[in-house]
Backbone atoms as SQL, in Angstrom:
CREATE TABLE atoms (id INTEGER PRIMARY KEY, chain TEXT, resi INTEGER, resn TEXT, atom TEXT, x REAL, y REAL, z REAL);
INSERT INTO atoms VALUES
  (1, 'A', 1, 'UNK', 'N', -162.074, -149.801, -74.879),
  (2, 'A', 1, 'UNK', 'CA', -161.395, -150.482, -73.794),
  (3, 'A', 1, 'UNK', 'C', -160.184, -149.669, -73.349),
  (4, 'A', 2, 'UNK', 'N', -160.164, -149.906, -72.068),
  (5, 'A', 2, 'UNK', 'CA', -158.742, -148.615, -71.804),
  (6, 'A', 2, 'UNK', 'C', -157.111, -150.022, -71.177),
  (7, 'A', 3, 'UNK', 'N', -156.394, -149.215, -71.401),
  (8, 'A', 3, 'UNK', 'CA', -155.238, -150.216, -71.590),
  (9, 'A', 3, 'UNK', 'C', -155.223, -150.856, -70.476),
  (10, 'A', 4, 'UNK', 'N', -154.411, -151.752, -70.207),
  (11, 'A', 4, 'UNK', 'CA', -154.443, -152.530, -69.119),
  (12, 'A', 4, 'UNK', 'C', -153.617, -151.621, -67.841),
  (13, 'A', 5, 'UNK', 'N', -152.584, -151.139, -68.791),
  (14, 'A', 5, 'UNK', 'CA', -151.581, -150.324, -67.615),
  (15, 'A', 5, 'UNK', 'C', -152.478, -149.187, -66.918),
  (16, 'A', 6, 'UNK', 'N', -153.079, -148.869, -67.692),
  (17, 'A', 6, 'UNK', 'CA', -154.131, -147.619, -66.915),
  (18, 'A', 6, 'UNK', 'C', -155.530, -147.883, -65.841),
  (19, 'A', 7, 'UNK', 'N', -155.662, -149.241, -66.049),
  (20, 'A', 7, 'UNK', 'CA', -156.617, -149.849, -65.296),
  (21, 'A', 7, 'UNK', 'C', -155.398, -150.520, -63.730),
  (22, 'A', 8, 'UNK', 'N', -154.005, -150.957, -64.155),
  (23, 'A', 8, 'UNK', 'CA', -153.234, -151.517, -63.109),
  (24, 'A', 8, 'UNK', 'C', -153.095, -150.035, -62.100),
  (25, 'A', 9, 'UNK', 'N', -152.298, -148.944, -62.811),
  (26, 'A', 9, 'UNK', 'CA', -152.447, -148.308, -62.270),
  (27, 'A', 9, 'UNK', 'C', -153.206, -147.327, -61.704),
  (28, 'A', 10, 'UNK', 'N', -154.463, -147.543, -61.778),
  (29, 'A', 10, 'UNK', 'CA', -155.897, -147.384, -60.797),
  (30, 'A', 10, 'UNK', 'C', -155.474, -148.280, -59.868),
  (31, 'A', 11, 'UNK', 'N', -155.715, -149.506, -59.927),
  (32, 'A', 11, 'UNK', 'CA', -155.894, -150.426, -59.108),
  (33, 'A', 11, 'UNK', 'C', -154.284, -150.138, -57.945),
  (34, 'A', 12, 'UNK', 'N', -153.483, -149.602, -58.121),
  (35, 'A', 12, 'UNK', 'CA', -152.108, -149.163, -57.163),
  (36, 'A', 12, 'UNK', 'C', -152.616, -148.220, -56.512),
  (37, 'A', 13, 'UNK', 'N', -152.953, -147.121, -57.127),
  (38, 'A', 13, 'UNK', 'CA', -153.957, -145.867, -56.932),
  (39, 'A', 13, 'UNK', 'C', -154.559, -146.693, -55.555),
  (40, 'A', 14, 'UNK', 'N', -155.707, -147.293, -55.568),
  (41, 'A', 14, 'UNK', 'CA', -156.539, -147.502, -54.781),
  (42, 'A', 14, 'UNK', 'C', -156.217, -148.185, -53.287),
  (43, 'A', 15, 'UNK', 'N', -155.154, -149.337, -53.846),
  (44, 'A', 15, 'UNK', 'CA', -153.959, -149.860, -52.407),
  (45, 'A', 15, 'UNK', 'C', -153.419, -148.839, -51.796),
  (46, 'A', 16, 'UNK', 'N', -152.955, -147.769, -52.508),
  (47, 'A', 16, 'UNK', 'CA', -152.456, -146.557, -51.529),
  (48, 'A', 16, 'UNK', 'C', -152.981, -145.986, -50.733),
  (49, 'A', 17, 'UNK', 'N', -154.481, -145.753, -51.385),
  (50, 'A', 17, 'UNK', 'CA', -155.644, -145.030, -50.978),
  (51, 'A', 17, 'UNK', 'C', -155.510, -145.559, -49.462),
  (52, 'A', 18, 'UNK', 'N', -155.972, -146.784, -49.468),
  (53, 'A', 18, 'UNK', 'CA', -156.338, -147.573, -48.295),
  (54, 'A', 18, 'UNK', 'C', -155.299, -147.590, -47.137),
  (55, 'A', 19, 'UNK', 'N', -154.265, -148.085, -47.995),
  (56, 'A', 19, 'UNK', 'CA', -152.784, -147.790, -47.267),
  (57, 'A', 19, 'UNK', 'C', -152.686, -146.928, -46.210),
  (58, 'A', 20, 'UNK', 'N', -152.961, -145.324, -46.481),
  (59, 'A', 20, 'UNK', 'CA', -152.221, -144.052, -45.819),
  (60, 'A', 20, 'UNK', 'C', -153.798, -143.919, -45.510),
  (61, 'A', 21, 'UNK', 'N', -154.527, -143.988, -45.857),
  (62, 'A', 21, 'UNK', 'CA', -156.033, -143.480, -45.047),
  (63, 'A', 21, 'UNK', 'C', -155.373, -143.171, -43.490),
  (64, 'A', 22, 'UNK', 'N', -155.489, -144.062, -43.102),
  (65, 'A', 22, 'UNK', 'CA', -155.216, -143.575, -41.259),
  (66, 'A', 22, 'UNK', 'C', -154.394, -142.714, -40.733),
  (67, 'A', 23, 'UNK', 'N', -153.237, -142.895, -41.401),
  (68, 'A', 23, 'UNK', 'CA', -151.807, -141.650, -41.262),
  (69, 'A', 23, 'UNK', 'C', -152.646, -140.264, -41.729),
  (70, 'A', 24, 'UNK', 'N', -153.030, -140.162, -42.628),
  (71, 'A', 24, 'UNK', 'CA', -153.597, -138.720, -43.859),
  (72, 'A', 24, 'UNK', 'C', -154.724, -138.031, -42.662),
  (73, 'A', 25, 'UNK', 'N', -155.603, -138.982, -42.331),
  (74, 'A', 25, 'UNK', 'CA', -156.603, -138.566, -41.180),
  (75, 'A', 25, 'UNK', 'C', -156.612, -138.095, -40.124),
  (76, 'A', 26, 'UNK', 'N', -154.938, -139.071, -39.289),
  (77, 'A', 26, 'UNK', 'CA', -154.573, -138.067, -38.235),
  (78, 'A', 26, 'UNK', 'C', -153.712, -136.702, -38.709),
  (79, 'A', 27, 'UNK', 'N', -152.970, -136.839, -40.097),
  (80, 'A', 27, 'UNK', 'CA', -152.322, -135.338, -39.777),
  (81, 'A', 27, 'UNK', 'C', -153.069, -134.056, -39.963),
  (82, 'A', 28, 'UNK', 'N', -154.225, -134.742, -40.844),
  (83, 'A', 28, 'UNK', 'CA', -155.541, -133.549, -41.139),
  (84, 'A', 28, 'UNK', 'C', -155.701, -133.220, -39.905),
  (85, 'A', 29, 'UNK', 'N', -156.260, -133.790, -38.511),
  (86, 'A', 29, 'UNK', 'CA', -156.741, -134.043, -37.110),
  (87, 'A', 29, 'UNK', 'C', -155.669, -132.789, -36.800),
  (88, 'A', 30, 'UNK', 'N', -154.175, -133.138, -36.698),
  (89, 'A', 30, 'UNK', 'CA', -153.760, -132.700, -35.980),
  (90, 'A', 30, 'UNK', 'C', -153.466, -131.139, -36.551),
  (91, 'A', 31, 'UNK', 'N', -153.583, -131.228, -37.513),
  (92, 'A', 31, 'UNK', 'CA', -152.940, -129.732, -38.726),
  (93, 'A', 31, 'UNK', 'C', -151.615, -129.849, -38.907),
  (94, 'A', 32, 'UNK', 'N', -151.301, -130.848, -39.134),
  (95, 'A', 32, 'UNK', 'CA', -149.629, -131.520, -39.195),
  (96, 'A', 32, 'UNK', 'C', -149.566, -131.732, -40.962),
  (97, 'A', 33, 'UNK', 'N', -149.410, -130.300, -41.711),
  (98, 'A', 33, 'UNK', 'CA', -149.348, -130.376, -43.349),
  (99, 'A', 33, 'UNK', 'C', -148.209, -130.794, -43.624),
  (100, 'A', 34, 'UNK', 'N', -147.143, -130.209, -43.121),
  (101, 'A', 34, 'UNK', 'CA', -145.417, -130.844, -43.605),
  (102, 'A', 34, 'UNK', 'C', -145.595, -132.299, -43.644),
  (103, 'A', 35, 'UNK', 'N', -145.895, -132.861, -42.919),
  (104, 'A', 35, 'UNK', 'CA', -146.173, -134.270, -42.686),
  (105, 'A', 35, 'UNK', 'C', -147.033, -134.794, -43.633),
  (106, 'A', 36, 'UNK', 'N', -147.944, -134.292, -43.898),
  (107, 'A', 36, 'UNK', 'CA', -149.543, -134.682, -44.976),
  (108, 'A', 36, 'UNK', 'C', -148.333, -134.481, -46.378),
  (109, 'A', 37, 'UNK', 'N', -147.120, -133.452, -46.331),
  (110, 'A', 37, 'UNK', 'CA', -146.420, -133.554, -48.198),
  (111, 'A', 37, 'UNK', 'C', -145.883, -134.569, -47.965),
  (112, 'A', 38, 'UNK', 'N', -145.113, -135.892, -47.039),
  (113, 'A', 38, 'UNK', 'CA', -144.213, -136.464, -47.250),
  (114, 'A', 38, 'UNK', 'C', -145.078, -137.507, -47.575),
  (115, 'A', 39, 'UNK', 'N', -146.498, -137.987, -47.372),
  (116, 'A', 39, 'UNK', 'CA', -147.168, -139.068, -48.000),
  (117, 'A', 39, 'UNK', 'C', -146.784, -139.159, -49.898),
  (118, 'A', 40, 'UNK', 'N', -146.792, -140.277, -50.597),
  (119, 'A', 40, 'UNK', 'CA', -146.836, -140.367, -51.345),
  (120, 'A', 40, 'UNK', 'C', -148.164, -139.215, -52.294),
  (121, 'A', 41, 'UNK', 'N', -147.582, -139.133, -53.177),
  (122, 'A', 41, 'UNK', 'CA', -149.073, -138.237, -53.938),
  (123, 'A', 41, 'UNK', 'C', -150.591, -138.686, -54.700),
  (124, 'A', 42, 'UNK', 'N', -150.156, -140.341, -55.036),
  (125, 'A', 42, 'UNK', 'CA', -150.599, -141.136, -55.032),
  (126, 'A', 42, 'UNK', 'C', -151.536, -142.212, -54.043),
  (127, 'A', 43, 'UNK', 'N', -151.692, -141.335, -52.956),
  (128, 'A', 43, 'UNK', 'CA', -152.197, -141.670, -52.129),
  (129, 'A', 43, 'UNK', 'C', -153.203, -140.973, -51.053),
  (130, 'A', 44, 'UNK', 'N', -153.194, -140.023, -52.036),
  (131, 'A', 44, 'UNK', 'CA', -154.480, -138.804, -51.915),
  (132, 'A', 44, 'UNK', 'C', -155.772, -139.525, -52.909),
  (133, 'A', 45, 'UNK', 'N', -156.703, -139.210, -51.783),
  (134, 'A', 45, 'UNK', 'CA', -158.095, -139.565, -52.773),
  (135, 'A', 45, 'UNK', 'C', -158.473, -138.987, -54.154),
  (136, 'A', 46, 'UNK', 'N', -158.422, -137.877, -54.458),
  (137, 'A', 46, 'UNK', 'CA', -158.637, -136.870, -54.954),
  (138, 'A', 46, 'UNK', 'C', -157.751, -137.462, -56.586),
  (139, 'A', 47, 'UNK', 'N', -156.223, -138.554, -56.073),
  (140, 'A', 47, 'UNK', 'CA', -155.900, -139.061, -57.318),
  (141, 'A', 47, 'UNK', 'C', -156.460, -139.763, -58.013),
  (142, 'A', 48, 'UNK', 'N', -157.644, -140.625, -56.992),
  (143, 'A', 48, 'UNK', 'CA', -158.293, -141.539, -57.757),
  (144, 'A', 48, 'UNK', 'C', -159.115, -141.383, -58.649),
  (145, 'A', 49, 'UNK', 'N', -159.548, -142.291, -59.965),
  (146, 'A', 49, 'UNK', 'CA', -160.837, -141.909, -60.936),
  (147, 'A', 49, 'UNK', 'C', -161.593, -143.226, -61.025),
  (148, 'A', 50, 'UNK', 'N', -162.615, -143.179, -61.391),
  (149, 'A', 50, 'UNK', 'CA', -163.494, -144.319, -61.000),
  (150, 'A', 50, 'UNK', 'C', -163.463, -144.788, -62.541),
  (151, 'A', 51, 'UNK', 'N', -163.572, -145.903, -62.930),
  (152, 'A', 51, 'UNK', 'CA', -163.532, -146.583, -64.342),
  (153, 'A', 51, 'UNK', 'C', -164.559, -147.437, -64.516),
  (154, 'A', 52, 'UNK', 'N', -165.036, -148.136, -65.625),
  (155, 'A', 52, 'UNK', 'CA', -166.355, -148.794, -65.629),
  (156, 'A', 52, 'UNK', 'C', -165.580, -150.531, -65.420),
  (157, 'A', 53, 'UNK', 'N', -166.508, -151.096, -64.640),
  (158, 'A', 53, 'UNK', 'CA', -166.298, -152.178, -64.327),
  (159, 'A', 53, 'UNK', 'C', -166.095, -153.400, -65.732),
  (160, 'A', 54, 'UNK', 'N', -166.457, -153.004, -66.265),
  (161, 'A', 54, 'UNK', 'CA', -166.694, -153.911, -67.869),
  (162, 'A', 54, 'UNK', 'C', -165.555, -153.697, -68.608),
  (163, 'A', 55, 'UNK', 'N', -165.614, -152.553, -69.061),
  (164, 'A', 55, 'UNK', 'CA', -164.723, -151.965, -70.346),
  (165, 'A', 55, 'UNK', 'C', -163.638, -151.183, -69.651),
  (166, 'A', 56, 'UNK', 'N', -163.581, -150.670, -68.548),
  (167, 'A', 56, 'UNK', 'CA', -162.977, -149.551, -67.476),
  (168, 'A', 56, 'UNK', 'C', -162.771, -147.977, -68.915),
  (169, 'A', 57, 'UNK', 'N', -163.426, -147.875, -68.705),
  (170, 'A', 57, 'UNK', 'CA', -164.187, -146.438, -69.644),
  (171, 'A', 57, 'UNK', 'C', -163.688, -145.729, -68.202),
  (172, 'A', 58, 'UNK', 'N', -162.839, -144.376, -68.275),
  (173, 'A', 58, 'UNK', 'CA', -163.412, -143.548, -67.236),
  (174, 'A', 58, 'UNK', 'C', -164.094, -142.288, -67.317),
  (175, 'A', 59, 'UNK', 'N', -164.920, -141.663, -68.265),
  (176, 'A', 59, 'UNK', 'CA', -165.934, -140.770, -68.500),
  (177, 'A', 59, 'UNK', 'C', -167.309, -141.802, -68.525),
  (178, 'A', 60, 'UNK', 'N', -168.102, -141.065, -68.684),
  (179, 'A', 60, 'UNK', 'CA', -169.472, -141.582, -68.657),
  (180, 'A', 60, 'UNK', 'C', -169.986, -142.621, -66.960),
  (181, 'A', 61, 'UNK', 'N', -169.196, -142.301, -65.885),
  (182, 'A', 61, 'UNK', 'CA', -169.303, -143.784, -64.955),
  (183, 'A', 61, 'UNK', 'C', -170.444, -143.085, -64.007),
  (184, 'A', 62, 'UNK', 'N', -171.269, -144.456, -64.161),
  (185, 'A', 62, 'UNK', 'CA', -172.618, -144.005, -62.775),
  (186, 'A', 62, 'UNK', 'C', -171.802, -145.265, -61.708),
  (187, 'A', 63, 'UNK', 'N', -171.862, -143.876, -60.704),
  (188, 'A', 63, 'UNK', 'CA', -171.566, -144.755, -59.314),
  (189, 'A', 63, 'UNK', 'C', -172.745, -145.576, -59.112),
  (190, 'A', 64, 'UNK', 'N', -173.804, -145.152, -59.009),
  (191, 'A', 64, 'UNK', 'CA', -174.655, -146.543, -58.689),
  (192, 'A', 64, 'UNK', 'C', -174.552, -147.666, -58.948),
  (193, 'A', 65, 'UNK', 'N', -174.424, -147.719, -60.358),
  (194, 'A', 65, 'UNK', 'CA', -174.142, -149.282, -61.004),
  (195, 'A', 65, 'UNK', 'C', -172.463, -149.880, -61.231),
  (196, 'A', 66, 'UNK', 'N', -171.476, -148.963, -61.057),
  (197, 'A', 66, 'UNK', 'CA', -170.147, -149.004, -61.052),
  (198, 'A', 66, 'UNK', 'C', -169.917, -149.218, -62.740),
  (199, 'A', 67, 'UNK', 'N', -170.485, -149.167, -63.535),
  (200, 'A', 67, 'UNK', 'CA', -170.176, -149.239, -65.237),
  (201, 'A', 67, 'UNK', 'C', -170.675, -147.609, -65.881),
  (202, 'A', 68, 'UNK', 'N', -169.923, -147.640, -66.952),
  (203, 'A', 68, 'UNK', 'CA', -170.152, -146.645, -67.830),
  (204, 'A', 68, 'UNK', 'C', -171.583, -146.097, -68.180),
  (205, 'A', 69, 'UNK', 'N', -172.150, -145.304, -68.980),
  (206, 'A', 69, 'UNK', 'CA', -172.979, -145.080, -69.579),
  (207, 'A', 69, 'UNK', 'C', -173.365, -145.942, -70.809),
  (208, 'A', 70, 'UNK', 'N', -172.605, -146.414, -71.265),
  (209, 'A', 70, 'UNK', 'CA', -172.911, -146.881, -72.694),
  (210, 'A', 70, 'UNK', 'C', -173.222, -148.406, -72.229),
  (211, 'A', 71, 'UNK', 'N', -172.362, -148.851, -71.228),
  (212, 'A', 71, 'UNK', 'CA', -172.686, -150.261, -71.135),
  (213, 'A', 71, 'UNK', 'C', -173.623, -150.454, -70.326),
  (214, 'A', 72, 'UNK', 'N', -174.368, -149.627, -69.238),
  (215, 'A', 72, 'UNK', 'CA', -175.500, -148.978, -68.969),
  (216, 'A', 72, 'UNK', 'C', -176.724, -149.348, -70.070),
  (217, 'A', 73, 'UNK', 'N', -176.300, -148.581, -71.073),
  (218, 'A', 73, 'UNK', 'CA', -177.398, -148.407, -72.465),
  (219, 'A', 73, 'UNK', 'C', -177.849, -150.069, -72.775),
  (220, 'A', 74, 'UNK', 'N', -176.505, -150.872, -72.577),
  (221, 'A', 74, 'UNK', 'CA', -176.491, -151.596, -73.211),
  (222, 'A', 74, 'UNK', 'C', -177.083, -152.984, -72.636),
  (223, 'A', 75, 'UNK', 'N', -176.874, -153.310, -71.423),
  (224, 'A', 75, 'UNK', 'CA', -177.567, -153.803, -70.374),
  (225, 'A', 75, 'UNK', 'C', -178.808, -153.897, -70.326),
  (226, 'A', 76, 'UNK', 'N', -179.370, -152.518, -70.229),
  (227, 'A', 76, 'UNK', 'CA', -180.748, -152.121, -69.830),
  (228, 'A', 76, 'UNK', 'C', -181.310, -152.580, -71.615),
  (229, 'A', 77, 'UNK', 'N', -181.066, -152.679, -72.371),
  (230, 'A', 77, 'UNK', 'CA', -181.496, -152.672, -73.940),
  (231, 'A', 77, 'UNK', 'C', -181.978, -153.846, -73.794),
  (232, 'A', 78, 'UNK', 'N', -181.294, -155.053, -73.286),
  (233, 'A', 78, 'UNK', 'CA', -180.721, -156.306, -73.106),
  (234, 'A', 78, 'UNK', 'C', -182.146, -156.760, -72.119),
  (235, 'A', 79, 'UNK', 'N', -182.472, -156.180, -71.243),
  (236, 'A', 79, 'UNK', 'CA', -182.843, -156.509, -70.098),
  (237, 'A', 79, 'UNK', 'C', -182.151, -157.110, -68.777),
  (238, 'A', 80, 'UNK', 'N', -181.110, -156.618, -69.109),
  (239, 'A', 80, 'UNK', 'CA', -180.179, -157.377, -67.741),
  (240, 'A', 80, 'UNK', 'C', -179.915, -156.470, -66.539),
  (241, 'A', 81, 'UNK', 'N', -180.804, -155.071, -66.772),
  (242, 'A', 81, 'UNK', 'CA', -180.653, -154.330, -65.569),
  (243, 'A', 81, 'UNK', 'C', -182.022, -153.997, -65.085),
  (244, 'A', 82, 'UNK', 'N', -182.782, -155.199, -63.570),
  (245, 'A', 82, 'UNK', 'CA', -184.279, -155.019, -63.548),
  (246, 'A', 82, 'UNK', 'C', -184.671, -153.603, -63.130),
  (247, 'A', 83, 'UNK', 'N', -185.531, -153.351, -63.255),
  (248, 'A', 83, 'UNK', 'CA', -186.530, -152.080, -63.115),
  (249, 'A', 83, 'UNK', 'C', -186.264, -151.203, -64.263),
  (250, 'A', 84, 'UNK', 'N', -185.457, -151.128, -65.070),
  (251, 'A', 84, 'UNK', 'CA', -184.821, -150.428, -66.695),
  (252, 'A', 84, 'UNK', 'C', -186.096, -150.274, -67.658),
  (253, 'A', 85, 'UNK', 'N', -186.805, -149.597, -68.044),
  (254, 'A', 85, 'UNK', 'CA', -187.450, -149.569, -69.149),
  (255, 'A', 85, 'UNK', 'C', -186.640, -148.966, -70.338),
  (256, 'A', 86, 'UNK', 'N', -187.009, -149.198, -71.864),
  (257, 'A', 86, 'UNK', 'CA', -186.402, -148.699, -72.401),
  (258, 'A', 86, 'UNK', 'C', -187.009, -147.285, -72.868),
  (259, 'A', 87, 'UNK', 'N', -186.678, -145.696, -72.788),
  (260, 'A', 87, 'UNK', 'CA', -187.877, -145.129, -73.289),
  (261, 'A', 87, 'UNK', 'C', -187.439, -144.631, -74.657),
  (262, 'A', 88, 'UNK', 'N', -187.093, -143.329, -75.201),
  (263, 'A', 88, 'UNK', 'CA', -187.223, -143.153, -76.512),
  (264, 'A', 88, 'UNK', 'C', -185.657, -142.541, -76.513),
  (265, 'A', 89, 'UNK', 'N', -184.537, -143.459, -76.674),
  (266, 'A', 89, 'UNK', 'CA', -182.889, -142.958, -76.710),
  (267, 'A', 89, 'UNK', 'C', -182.194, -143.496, -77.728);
């Protein structure tokens, strides 16, 4: 399980994201970089990391399903992820 503070601050991460999207887009547009440093840094995509929806693990994450690998494993073991067979893992 990853701490709570590291999952909050994803989740700030991601309000920013959204935040400056439109500002970040036009100064790219315009080639206006001095302007693109005074955005927060935290508010570049590139800060963000994707975490597993369950456990917020951030290695092992399939974007498709938005969870880890293991809880992936664990799901599909389960039968709670349809079309999943289990084969020899």
């Amino acid at each position: 399980m990853a701490k709570e503070s590291m999952k909050a601050r994803e989740v700030k991460r991601a309000k920013l994201i959204a935040k400056y999207a439109a500002k970040r887009e036009q100064f790219i547009a315009e080639g206006n970089y001095d302007a693109l440093q005074t955005l927060p840094r935290n508010s570049s995509p590139i800060r963000y990391h994707n975490r597993c929806k369950i456990t917020g693990r951030p290695k092992g994450y399939m974007r498709q399903f938005g969870i880890s690998r293991i809880q992936f494993r664990e799901m599909a073991s389960k039968g709670l992820i349809p079309g999943v067979k289990k084969a020899s893992w």
